[in-house]
C-alpha positions as CSV (number, residue, x, y, z in Angstrom):
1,X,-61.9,-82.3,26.9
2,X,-63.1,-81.8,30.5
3,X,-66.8,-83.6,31.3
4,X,-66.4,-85.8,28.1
5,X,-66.0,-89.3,28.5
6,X,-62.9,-91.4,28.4
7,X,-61.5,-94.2,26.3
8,X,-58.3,-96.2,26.9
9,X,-57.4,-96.4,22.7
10,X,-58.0,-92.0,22.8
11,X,-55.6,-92.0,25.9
12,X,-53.0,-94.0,24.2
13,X,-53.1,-91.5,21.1
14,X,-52.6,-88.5,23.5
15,X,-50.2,-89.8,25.9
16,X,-48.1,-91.7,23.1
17,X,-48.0,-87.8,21.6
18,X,-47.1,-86.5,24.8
19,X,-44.4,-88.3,25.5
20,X,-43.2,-87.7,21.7
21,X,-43.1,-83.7,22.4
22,X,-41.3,-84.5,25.6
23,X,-44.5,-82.9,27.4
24,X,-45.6,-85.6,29.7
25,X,-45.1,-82.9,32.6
26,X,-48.3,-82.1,31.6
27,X,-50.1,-85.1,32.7
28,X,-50.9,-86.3,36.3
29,X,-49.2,-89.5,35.9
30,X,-50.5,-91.0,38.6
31,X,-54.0,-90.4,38.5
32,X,-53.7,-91.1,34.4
33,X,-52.4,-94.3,35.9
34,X,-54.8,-95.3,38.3
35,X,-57.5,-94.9,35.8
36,X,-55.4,-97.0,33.3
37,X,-55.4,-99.5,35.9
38,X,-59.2,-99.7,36.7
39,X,-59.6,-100.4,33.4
40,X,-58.7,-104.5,34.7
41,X,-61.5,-106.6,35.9
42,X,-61.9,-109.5,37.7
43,X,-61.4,-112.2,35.2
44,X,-58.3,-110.4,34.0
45,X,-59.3,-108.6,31.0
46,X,-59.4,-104.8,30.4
47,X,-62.1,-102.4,29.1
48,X,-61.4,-99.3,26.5
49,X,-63.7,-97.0,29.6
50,X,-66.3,-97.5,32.8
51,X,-68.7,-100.1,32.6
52,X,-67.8,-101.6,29.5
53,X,-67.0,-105.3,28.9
54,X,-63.3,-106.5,28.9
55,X,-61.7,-107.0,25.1
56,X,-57.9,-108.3,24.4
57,X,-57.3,-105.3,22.2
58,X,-56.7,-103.3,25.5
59,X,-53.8,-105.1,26.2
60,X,-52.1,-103.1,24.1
61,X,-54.2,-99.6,24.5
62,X,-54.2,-99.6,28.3
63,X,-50.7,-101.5,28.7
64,X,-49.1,-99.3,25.9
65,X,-50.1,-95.9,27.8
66,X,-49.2,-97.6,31.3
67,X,-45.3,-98.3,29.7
68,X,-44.9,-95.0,28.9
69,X,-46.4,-93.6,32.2
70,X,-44.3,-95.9,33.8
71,X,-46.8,-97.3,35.9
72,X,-47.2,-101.0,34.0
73,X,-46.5,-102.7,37.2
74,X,-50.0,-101.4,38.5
75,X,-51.7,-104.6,36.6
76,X,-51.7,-108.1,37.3
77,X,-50.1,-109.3,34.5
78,X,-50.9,-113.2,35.0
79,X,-54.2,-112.4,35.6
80,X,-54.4,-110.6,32.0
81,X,-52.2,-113.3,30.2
82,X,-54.6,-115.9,31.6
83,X,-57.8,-113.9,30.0
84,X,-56.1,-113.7,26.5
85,X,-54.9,-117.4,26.5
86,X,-58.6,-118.1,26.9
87,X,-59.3,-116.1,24.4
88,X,-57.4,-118.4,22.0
89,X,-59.4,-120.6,19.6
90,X,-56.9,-123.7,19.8
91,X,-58.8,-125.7,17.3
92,X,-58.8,-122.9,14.4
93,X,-55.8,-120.4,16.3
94,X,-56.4,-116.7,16.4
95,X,-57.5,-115.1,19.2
96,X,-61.3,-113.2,20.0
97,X,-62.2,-110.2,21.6
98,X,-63.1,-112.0,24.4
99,X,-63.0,-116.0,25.3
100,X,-65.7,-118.4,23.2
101,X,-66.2,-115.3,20.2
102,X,-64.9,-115.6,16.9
103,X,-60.9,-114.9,16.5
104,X,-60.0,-111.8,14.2
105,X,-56.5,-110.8,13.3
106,X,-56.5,-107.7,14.1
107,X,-57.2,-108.3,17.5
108,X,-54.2,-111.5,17.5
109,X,-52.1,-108.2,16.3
110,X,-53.0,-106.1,19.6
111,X,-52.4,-109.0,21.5
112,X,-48.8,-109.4,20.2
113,X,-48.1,-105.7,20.8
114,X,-49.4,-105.9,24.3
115,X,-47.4,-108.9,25.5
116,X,-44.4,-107.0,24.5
117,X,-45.4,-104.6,26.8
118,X,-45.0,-107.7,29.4
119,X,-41.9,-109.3,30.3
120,X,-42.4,-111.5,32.5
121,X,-45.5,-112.7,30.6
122,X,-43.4,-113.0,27.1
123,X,-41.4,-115.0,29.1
124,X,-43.7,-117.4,31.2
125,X,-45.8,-118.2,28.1
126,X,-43.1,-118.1,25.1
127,X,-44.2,-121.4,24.0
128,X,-48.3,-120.1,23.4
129,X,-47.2,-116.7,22.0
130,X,-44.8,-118.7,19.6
131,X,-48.2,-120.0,18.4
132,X,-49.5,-117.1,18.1
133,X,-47.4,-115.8,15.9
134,X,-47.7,-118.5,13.6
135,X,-50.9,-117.9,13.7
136,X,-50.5,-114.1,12.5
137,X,-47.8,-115.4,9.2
138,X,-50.5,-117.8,8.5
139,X,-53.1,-115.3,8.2
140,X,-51.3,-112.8,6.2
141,X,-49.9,-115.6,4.1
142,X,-46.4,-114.6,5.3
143,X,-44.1,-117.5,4.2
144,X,-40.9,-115.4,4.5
145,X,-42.1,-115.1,8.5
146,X,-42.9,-118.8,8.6
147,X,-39.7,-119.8,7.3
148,X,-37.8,-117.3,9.5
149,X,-40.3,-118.3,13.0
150,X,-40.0,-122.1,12.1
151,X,-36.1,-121.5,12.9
152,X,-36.6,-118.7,16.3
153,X,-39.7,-118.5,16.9
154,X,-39.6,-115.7,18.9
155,X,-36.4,-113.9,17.1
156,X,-38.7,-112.0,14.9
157,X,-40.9,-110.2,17.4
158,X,-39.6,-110.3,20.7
159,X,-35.8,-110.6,20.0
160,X,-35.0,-113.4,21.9
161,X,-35.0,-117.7,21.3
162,X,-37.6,-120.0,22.7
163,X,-35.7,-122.2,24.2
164,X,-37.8,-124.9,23.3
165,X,-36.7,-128.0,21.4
166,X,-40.2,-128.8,20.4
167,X,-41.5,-127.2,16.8
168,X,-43.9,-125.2,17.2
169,X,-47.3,-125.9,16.4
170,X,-49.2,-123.7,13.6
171,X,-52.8,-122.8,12.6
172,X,-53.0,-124.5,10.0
């Protein structure tokens, strides 16, 4: 809707449909992905809209809509896996909104989606995202997804093997 304002999770919804109907002619990709891109600020984080404070559940509503504008490369990727790995709370696991609040699982669920969204970050940082999803099969008491993780860690989500000989650490 002309004049109204925008939100990063709404733009997702509408670009994700576009790209469904085979429509995303009707977008201005590149001015849809500048905009997507200002959503970063300086410590790495994103924000849903203007003036708003970063949260990690816009890695996946800003980097989602990026991937299918093609225009993901427009972020600085370290910079944004460094803001959610300090949003990590490695004495209980989980990750918060935002670094020092109080972890919640749906946001450790946005988090996963987003990195997927990241190569180069799923790769970098294979060893803290294997955490993480322990973290997510312990929260939702998945024992079938422990069992499977404790094996590949990263099989199950992002379709590749560690590499690491350690075990990873859980929650728990």
């Amino acid at each position: 809707m002309p004049g109204a304002e925008s939100h990063a999770g709404q733009i997702f919804c509408c670009v994700g449909a576009l790209a469904i109907a085979d429509a995303l002619d009707q977008v201005d990709t590149q001015l849809l992905g500048w905009w997507l891109a200002e959503r970063q600020l300086p410590c790495g984080g994103l924000n849903g809209r203007p003036e708003k404070k970063e949260d990690v559940c816009y890695s996946w509503w800003v980097l989602s809509a990026l991937a299918i504008v093609d225009r993901i490369q427009w972020i600085d990727s370290d910079a944004l896996a460094g803001f959610i790995l300090r949003s990590q709370d490695e004495t209980h696991g989980g990750i918060s909104d935002r670094p020092g609040n109080m972890p919640d699982i749906f946001i450790l669920f946005l988090v996963l989606l987003g990195f997927l969204c990241l190569a180069s970050v799923v790769k970098a940082h294979s060893n803290r995202l294997t955490q993480l999803l322990l973290c997510l099969c312990v929260l939702c008491n998945d024992s079938d997804c422990l069992r499977r993780n404790q094996k590949h860690p990263l099989n199950l989500c992002f379709d590749r093997p560690s590499g690491s000989t350690s075990k990873p650490r859980t929650c728990a």
